[in-house]
N, C-alpha and C positions, 0 to 999 in steps of 0.2 A: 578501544579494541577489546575485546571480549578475550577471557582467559584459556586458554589450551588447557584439555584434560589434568596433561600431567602439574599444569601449574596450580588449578584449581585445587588436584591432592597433595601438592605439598605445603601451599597452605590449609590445608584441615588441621584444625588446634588438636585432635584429637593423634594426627597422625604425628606432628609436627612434638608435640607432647613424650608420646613414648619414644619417637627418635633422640630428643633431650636423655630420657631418662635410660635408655640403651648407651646413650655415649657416657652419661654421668655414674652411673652403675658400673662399666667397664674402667673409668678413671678409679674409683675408689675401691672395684675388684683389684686391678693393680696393684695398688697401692698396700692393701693388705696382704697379697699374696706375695709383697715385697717383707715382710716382718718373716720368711720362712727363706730367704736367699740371703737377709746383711747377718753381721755377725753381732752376735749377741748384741754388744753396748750399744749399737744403733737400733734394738727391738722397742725400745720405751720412746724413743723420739715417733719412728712408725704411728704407735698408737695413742702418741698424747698429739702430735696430727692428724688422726682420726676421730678423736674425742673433741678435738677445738673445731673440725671440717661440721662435724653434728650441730656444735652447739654455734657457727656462725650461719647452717642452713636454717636453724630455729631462730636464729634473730632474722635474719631476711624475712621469715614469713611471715613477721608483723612490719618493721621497718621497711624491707622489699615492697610490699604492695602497699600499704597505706602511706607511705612519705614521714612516716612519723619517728623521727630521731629517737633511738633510746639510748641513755647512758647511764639504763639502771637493770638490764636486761640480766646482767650475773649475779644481780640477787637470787632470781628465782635459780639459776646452774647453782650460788652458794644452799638455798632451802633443801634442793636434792641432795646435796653431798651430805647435808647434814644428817637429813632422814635417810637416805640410805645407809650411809655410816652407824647411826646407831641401831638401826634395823637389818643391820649383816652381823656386825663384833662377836663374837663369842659373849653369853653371860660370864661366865668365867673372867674373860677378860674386862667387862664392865664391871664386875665387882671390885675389881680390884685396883682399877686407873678411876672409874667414877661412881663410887661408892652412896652416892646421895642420888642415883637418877631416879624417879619415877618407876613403881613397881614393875607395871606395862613394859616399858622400851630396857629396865635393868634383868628383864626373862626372855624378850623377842631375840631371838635368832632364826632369820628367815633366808630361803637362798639366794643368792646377790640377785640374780633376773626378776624374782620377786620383789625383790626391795628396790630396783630399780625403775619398775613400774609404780611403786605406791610412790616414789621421793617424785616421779611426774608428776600423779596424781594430787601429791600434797602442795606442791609448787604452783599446779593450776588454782588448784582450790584458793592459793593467796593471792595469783592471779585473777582468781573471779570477784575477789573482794576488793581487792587494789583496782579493779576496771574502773569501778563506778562511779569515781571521782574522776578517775583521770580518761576516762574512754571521750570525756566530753570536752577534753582540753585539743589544741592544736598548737603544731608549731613549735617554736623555742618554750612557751609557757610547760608543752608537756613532756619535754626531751628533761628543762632542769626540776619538772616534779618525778620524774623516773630516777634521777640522780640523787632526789633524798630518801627514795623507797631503797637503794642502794645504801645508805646511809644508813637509815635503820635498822638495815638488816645485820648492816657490819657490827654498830652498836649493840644489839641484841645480842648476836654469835660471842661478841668479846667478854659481856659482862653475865650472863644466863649461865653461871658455873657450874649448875645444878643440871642443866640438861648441857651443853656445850661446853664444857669444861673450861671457859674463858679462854683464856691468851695461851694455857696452855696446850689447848688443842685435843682431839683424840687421835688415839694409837690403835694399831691391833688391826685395822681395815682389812680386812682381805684381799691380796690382790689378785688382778686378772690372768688365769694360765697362758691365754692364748689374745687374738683381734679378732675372736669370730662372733662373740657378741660385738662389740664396735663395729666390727663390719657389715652384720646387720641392722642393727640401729641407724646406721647411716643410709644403707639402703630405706630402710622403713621412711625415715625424715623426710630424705627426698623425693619419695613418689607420694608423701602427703603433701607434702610443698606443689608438688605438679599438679596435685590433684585440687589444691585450696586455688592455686591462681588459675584455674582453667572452669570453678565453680561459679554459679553467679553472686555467692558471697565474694569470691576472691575475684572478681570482672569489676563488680559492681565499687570494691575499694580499689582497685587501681584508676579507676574513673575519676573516684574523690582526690587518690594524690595526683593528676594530674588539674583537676579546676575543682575544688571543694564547694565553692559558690554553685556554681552551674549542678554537680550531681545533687546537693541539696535544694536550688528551685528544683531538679526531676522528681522530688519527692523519696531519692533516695533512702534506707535505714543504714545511714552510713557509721552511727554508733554502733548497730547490731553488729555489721560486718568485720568492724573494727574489732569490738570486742571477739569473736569468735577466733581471730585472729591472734590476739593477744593470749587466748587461750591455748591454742595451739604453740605458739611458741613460747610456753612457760611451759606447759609439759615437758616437750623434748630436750628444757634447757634445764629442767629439772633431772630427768634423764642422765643427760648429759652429764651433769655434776656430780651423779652418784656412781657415773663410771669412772671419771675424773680421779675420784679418791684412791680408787682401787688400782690408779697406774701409780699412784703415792707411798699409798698407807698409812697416812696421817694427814691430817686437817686441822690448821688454823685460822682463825678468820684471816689475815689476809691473806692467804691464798686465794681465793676469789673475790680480789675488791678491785684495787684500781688498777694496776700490770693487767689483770687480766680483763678488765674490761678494754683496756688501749688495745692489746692486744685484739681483742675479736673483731672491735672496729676496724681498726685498719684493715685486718682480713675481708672485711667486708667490703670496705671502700675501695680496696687495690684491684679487687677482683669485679667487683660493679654492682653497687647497691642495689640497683633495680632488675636484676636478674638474677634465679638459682644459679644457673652457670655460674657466675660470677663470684655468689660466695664458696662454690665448691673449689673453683679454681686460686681464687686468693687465697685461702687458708691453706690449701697447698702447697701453693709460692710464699706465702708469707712465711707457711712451717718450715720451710727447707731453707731460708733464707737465715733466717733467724737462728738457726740450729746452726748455720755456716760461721754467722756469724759470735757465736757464744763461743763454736772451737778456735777461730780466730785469738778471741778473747784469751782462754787459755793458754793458749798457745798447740802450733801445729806443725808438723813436719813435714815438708816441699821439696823433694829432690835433694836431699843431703841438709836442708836450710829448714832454722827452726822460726817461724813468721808469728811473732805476736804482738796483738793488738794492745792499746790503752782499755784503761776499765771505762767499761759504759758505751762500748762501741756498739753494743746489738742495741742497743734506745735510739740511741741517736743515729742508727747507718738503717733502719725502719723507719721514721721518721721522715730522712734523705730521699727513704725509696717511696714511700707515698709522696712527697710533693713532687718527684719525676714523672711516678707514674702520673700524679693527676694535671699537669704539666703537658704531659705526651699525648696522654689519655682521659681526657678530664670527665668521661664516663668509666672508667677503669678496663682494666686489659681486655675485659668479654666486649666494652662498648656497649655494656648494658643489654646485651645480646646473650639469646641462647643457643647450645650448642645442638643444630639439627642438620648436619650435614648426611645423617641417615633417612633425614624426612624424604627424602627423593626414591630409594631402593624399597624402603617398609612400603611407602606408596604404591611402589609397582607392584612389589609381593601382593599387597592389599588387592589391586587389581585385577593381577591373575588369576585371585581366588573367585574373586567374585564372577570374570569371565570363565572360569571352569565352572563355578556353577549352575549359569546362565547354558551353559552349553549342556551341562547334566540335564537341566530342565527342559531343553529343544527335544533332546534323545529321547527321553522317555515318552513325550507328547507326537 
């Protein structure tokens, strides 16, 4: 049976695409114009939820489309925080916590949106290097070669006392006044993510995670795609990292090593690996769960009744809720699906337009 108009336009990738990115845009508008209604001590959860939503969209756009497991993806989020960090500090303040840096970064003071684009920048760059061995790998082989780039990078940050201060960290970070950067950035993230899986680099690598065998007999460049891929999500995970510090103020290596790679993952798994929707939505549910559960931990007040948890309840009650979801859901809560329930109305809109046109064009003829 041949497809009805309106069916024909709501599938259009292109229409179906910006209806995604209209719902996903309004979720994470929300979301930040929620940091200007909670009260104060809930403003830092807000946006280290928005900072983790970023850097689980930057992991989808390589793990998302190509099938390829990472569990080394928060190295590049640690490289940004690093360079952003010491490319925001005050000299002043580097003289005097890290006395032995390098002339260059012991005078840079640049301002934070700048430095948060060079710690992208710098993060790809180790990404373009780290590709070459590993763009060619597949599989488990390349998920525990990403886990020692992780590795390395931890060891480097801990013992490099001259540029990273080792174990003891740097201080003095500047933090973020407001979420209206975060909240662009995560806008940004997202309509490149749209725009990578909707490209025939990003068509052509979800082809290979579905049969690898078969898109390489097509003669696919399924390294190129992948790599370009990889690239992209080390930028914005670098990004990501140097905004990260700045809901802190201080940095030490493990702050971004293993909690926070569990963390991303799961965000990413709960909400449905193979879909933006997916990671925008897990890391959402995962943030607000996880935040419930931490006050639990604490302890909290219920109706007169004070409710507290054992220690280590938020590890293990995440845990719980990824094997239910995948369990219930075993594509995660989107079902691996993205959110276009506006693909239907933008299409008509589309329509209209085009029929006023069409009608413009009669009149005048």
């Amino acid at each position: 049976m041949a497809l009805t108009t309106d069916a024909r336009m709501t599938r259009n990738p292109r229409i179906e695409s910006l209806a995604t990115f209209v719902a996903l845009g309004a979720i994470v508008s929300l979301v930040a114009l929620m940091w200007n209604w909670v009260a104060v001590p809930i403003q830092p959860v807000i946006a280290q939820g928005l900072t983790m939503l970023i850097a689980t969209v930057a992991l989808y756009i390589f793990v998302g489309n190509s099938g390829i497991f990472s569990f080394g993806h928060i190295a590049f989020m640690a490289i940004g925080a690093y360079v952003g960090s010491l490319l925001m500090i005050s000299p002043a303040n580097k003289k005097l916590n890290q006395p032995n840096l390098p002339h260059f970064l012991a005078v840079a003071h640049l301002d934070p949106f700048v430095a948060c684009l060079i710690a992208g920048l710098a993060a790809a760059v180790v990404a373009l290097v780290v590709s070459i061995p590993l763009i060619k790998l597949s599989g488990l082989t390349a998920s525990l070669t990403s886990l020692a780039i992780l590795q390395i990078v931890y060891v480097v940050a801990a013992n490099w006392a001259n540029v990273t201060n080792g174990e003891l960290g740097i201080t003095g970070i500047p933090l973020l006044p407001n979420v209206t950067e975060l909240w662009l950035v995560a806008l940004a993230v997202i309509a490149v993510a749209l725009f990578f899986q909707q490209s025939r680099w990003g068509r052509r690598l979800r082809a290979s995670r579905e049969d690898e065998v078969a898109a390489r007999a097509l003669g696919l460049s399924i390294n190129t795609d992948r790599r370009i891929a990889f690239l992209l999500s080390a930028l914005f995970m670098g990004i990501a990292g140097a905004l990260y510090v700045q809901l802190l103020g201080a940095l030490v290596p493990e702050t971004l090593y293993i909690s926070a790679t569990t963390m991303i993952l799961i965000m990413l798994i709960v909400g449905g690996m193979t879909s933006l929707s997916g990671a925008v939505v897990g890391s959402i549910a995962i943030s607000t769960f996880s935040e419930i559960l931490i006050k639990i931990q604490d302890g909290v007040l219920v109706g007169g009744v004070n409710i507290k948890g054992p220690v280590g309840i938020q590890p293990v009650g995440l845990a719980v809720v990824m094997l239910l979801v995948l369990i219930i859901f075993p594509k995660g809560l989107t079902r691996s699906r993205e959110l276009t329930l506006l693909a239907r109305p933008l299409g008509a809109l589309v329509r209209m337009k085009r029929a006023g046109t069409l009608g413009a064009d009669t009149d005048n003829h």
